[in-house]
C-alpha positions in Angstrom: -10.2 2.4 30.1 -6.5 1.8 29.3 -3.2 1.5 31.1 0.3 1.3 30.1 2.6 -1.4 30.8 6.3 -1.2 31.2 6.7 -4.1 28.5 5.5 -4.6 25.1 5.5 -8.2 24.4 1.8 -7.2 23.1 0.1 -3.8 21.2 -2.8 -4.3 23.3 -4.6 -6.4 25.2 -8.6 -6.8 26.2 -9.4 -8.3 29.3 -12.5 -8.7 30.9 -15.3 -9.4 28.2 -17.1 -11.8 27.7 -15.6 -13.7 24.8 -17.8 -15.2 21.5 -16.0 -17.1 19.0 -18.1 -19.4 17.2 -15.4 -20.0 14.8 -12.4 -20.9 17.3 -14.9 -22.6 19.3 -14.9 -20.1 22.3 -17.1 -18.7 24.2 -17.2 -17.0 28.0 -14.7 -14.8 30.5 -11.3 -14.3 28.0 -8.3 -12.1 27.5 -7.5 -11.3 24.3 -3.6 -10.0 23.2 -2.9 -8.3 20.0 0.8 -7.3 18.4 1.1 -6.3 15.0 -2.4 -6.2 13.8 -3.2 -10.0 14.5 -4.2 -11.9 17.2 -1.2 -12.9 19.5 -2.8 -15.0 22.3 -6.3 -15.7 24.2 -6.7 -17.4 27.2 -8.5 -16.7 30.0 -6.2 -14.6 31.8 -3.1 -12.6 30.5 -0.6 -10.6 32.2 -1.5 -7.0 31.7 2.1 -5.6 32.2 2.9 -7.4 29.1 0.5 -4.9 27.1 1.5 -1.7 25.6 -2.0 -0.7 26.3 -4.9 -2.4 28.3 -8.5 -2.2 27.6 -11.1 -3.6 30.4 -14.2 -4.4 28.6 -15.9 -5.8 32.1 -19.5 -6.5 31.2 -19.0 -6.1 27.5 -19.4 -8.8 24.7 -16.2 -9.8 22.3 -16.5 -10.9 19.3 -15.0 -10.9 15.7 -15.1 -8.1 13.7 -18.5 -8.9 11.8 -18.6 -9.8 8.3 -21.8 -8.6 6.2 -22.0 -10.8 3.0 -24.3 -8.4 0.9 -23.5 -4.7 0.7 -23.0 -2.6 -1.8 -20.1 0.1 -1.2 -19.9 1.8 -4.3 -21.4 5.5 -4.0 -20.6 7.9 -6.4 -20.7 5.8 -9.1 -23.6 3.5 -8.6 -27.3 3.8 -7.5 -27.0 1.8 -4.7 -23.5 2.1 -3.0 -22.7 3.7 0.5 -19.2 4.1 2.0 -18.8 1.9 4.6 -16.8 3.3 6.9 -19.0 6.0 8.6 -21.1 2.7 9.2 -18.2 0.4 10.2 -17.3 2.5 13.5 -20.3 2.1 15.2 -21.6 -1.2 13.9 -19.1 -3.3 14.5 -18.6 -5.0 10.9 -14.8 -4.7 9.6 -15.4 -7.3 6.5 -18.2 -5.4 3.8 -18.2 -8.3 1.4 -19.7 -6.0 -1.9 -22.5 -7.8 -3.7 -22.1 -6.8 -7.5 -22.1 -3.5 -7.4 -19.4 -3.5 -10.4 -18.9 -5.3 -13.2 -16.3 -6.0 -15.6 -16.3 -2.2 -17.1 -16.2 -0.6 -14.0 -14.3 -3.4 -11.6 -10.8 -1.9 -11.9 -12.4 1.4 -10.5 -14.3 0.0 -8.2 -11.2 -2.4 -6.9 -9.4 1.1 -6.4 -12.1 3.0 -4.4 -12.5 0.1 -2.2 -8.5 0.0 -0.8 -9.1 3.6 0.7 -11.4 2.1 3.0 -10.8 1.3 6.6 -12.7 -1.8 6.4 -12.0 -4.8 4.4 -14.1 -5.2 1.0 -13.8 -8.2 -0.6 -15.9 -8.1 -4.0 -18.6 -10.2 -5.9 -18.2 -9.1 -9.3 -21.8 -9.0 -11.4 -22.1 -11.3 -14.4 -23.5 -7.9 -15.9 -20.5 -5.2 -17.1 -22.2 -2.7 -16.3 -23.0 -3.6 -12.9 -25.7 -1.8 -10.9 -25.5 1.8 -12.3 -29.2 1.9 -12.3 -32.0 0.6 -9.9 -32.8 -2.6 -11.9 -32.0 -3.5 -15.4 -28.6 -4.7 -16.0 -29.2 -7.7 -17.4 -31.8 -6.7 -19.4 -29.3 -6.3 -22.5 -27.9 -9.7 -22.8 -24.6 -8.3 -24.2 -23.6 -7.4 -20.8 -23.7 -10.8 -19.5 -20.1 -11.7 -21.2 -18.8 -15.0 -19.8 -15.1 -14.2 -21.1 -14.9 -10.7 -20.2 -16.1 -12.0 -16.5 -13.7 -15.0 -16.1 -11.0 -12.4 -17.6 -12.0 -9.7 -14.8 -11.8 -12.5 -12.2 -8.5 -13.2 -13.0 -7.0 -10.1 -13.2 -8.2 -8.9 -9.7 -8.2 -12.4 -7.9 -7.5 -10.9 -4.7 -10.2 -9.2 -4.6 -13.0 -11.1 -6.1 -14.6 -14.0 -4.2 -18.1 -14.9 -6.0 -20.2 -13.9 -8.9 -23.4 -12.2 -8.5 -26.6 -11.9 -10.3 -30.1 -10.3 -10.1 -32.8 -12.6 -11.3 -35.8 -11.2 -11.4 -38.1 -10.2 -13.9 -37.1 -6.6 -13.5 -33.5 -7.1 -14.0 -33.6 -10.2 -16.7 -36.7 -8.8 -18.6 -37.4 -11.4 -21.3 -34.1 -13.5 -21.1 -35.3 -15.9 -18.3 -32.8 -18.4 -16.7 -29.6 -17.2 -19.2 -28.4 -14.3 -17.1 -27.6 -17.1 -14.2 -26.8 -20.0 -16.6 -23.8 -17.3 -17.6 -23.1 -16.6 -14.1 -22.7 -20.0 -13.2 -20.6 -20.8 -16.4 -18.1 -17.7 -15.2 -18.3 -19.2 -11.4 -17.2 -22.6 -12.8 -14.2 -21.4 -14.8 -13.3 -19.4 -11.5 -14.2 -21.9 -8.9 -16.0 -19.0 -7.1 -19.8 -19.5 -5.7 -22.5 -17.8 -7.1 -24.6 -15.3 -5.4 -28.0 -15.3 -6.5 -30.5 -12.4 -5.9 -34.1 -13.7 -5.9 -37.1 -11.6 -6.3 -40.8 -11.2 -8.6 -41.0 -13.9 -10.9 -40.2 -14.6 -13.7 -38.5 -16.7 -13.4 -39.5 -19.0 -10.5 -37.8 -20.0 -7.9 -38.2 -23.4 -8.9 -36.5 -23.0 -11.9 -33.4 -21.5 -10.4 -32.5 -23.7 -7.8 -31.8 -26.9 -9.8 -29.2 -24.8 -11.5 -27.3 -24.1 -8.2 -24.4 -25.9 -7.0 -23.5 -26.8 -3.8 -21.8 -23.9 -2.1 -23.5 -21.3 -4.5 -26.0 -19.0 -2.3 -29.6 -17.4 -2.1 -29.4 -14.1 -1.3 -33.2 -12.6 0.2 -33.7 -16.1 1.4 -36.4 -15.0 4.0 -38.0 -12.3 1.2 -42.3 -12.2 1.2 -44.7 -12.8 -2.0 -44.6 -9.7 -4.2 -48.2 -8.9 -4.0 -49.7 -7.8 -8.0 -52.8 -6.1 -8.7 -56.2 -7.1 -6.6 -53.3 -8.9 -4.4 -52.4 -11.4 -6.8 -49.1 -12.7 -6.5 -47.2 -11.3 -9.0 -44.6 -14.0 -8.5 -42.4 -15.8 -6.3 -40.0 -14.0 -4.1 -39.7 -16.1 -1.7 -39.0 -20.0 -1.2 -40.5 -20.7 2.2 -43.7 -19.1 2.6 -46.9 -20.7 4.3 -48.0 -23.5 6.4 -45.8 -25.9 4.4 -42.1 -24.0 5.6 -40.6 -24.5 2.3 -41.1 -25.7 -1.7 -39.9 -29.1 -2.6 -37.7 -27.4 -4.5 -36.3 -24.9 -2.1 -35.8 -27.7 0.7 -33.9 -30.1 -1.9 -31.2 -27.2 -2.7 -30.9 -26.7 1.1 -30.2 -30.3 1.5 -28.0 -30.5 -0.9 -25.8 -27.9 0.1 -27.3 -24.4 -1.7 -26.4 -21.5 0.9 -29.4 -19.6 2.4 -28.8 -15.8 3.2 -30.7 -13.3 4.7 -30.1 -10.2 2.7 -32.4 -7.9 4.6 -32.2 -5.1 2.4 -35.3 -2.4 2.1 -37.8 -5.3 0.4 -35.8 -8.7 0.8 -37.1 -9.7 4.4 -39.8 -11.0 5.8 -40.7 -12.5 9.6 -43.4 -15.1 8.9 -41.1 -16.5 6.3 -38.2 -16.8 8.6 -40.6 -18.8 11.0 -41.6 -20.5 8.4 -37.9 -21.4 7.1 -37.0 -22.3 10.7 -40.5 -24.3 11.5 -39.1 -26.2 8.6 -35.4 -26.7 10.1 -33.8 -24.6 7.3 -31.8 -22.0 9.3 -30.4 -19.2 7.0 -26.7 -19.8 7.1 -25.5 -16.4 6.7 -27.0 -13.1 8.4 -26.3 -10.0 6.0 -28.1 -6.3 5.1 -28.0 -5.5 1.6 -26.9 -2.6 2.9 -27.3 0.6 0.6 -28.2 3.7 0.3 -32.1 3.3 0.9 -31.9 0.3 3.2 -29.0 2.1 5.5 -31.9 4.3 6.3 -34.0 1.8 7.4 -35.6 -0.8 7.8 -32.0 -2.7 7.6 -30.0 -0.2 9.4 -26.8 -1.9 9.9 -25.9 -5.3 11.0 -26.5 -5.7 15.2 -30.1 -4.4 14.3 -30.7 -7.1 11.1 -29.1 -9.7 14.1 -31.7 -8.5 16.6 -34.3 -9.7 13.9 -33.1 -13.4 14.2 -33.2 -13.1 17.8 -36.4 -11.9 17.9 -38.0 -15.1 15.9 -35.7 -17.4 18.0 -32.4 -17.6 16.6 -29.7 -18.2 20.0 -27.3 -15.4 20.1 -24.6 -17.8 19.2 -26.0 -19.1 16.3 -26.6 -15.3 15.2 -23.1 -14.3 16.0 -21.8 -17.1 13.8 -24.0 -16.7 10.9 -22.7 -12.9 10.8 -18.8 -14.0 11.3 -17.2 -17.3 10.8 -20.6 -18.6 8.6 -20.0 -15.8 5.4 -16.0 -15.7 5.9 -16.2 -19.9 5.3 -19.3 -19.2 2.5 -16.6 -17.4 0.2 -13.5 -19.2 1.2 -12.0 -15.6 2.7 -8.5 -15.8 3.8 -6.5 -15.5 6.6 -8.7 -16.3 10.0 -11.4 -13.7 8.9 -14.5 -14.0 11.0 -12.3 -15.6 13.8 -10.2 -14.7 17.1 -7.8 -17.3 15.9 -4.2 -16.8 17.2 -3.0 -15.4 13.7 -6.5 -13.9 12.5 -6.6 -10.2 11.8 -7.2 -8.4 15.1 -10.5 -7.0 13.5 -12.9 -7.5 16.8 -16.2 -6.0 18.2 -16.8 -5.0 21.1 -20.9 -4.8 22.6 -22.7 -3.9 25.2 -25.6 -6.8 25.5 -29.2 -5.0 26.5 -31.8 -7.2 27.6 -35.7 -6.3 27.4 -38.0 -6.3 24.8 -37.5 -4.7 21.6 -39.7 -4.2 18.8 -38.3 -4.4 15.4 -39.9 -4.0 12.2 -39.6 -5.7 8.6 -39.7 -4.5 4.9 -43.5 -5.2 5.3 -44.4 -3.5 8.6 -44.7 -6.8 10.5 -43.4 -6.5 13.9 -41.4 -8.7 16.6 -39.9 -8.6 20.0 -36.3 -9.1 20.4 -35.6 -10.4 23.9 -31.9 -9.1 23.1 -30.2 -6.6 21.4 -26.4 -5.7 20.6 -25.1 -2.2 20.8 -21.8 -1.9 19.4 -19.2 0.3 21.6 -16.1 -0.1 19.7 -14.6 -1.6 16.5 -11.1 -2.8 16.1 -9.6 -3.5 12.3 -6.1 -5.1 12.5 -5.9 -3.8 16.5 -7.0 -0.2 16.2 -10.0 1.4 16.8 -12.2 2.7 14.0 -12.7 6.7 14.6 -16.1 7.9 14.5 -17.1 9.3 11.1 -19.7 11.6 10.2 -22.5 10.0 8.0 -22.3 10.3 4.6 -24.9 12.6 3.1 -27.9 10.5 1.6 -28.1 10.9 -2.4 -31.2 13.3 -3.9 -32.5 9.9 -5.5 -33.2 8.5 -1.9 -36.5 9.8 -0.4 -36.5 10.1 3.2 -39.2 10.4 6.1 -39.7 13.0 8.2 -38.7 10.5 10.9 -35.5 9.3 8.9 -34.4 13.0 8.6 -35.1 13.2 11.9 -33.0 10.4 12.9 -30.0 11.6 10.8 -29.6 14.8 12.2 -30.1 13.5 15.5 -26.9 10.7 14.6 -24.6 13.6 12.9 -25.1 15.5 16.5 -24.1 12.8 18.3 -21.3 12.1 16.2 -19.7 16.0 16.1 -19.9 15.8 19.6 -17.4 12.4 19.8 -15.1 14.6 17.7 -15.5 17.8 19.8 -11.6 18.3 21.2 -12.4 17.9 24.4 -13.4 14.2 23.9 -9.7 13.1 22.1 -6.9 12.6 24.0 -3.4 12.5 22.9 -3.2 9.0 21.8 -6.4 9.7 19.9 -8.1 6.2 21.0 -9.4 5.8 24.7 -11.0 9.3 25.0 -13.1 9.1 22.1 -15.5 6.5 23.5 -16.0 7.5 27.5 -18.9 5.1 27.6 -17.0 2.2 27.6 -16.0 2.5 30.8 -13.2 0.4 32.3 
């Protein structure tokens, strides 16, 4: 797949894919050149004697490394968390944006863990200081919800925080109603970050939360179904554009006025009628993410090309898609630097997929099923112009209960995965031979 050039006026350069750049406006047959870790040129030819090292992705897709707004990439210290990078290699996604999985107790810990990643993790920090040790209940103690001690976290890791999250839902706020995102929106506002705002069972309603939201701040579980109660009675409102309607009054004025709408897949936050419904209503989400942790990584999320897949398979184009999962969440949170683009100057974090066409069922968090008539498989992942290795996955916590089909499935995936790393497989550079299918 590579060749070496006599110069080096570039690291390395990929030529022959099939470029898509929603964010620099680009899309079809480009080259792309890569010196120091950023992105050095694209046009669509380059000279391939100028590259240290070539790659021909013929017949492949190119686009930014993907950026998943809502993860949580804490493990070892919280319920939920996950280490990204066994993910990262094979999924394409080289910004994991984590969605409160600390707080102000735990950030400076947290803000350590997450420089030894290879992947970029940018940090929501949760209006509760004890972030999300537990499955639900943070917020629960009102204590924890300290405005100061927030704004005062925020400050002291700026570089690393770009929003404030919160849980609101009746399991996480218990009695204390709208005061656990009042506070979260008073922290946001001394800040100037946006708010990330978890929706689930009321109460409270969703009614009652949206006024509160300012342009800019975001919904999180935007496509989520009805919690269903006892007998089938709704137990409350999880999500804002159910039935023949599309949409509340309420839910429809926030979007118009600016409110952020965000996928958030996770292992109970998506729903397929309610996406038709949202887009029936012309209220596109604006951001693709997966809540990715350590039940959803098991399914039915996945990872991110599979929670993309979904939005193709209730009409999304794949453009729209791609720039809801790149340039959409690095603009949401104001992230620096040409993130989520191929920008000469960005980061040379890029992804690299082959584009299978067919029908494809996929499955949300309530067993309803769609076709995709699309689906990306990711090849190859670049962060700042080198290719992420193949990592094994990361054993799944004694908390999570697994299927005989997930187990299954895992076993199957740490296979495939020793065998990438078998010797005979890595060359001496260590790149090109550890992904022969790439061809080229």
């Amino acid at each position: 797949m590579t060749e070496r050039g006599r110069a080096a006026r570039w690291d390395l350069l990929l030529t022959g894919g099939e470029l898509l750049d929603p964010g620099s406006d680009r899309a079809g047959r480009y080259d792309v050149a890569v010196r120091n870790g950023r992105i050095a040129m694209v046009a669509p030819r380059l000279p391939r004697d100028d590259a240290a090292e070539v790659a021909d992705l013929t017949g492949r897709l190119v686009t930014p490394g993907l950026v998943d707004l809502h993860t949580h990439v804490y493990p070892g210290a919280t319920y939920w968390g996950i280490d990204p990078d066994p993910v990262a290699w094979r999924s394409g996604v080289t910004t994991w944006v984590d969605a409160g999985s600390a707080g102000a107790y735990s950030f400076p810990a947290f803000a350590a863990a997450a420089a030894g990643y290879a992947v970029r993790v940018p940090a929501l920090l949760n209006i509760s200081a004890v972030g999300l040790i537990a499955p639900v209940g943070e917020s629960r103690e009102l204590a924890n919800c300290d405005v100061e001690l927030a704004v005062a976290t925020v400050r002291a890791h700026r570089h690393t925080v770009v929003g404030i999250k919160v849980r609101m839902d009746r399991h996480n706020v218990g009695t204390h109603g709208l005061t656990p995102l009042r506070r979260a929106v008073e922290a946001a506002q001394a800040c100037e970050l946006p708010v990330m705002v978890h929706i689930g069972a009321g109460p409270p309603t969703i009614a009652q939360m949206l006024p509160l939201l300012r342009p800019g701040d975001i919904i999180t579980h935007c496509a989520s179904g009805i919690a269903a109660g006892p007998a089938g009675v709704a137990a409350g409102p999880a999500g804002i554009a159910a039935g023949p309607a599309g949409s509340t009054p309420a839910a429809r004025e926030a979007y118009r006025a600016g409110v952020l709408f965000d996928i958030g897949h996770g292992s109970g936050g998506f729903a397929f009628d309610v996406l038709e419904a949202q887009l029936a209503a012309g209220m596109p989400p604006h951001t693709v993410s997966t809540d990715l942790h350590s039940r959803s990584l098991h399914g039915p999320a996945f990872d991110l090309p599979t929670t993309m897949a979904k939005m193709l398979a209730v009409g999304m184009s794949l453009p729209q898609v791609v720039a809801a999962a790149t340039v959409g969440p690095a603009r949401a949170l104001g992230l620096p630097g040409g993130v989520g683009t191929l920008g000469v100057g960005a980061p040379a974090d890029i992804a690299v997929f082959a584009v299978q066409d067919g029908r494809f069922e996929y499955v949300d968090v309530h067993g309803q099923r769609r076709h995709a008539p699309t689906r990306l498989v990711n090849e190859l992942t670049y962060r700042a112009g080198r290719p992420l290795p193949p990592r094994l996955p990361q054993p799944v916590p004694p908390w999570v209960p697994l299927t005989d089909a997930q187990r299954h499935a895992l076993a199957g995936r740490e296979r495939a995965v020793r065998h990438l790393l078998t010797p005979p497989l890595v060359g001496p550079d260590g790149l090109a031979e550890q992904f022969p299918r790439h061809g080229g």
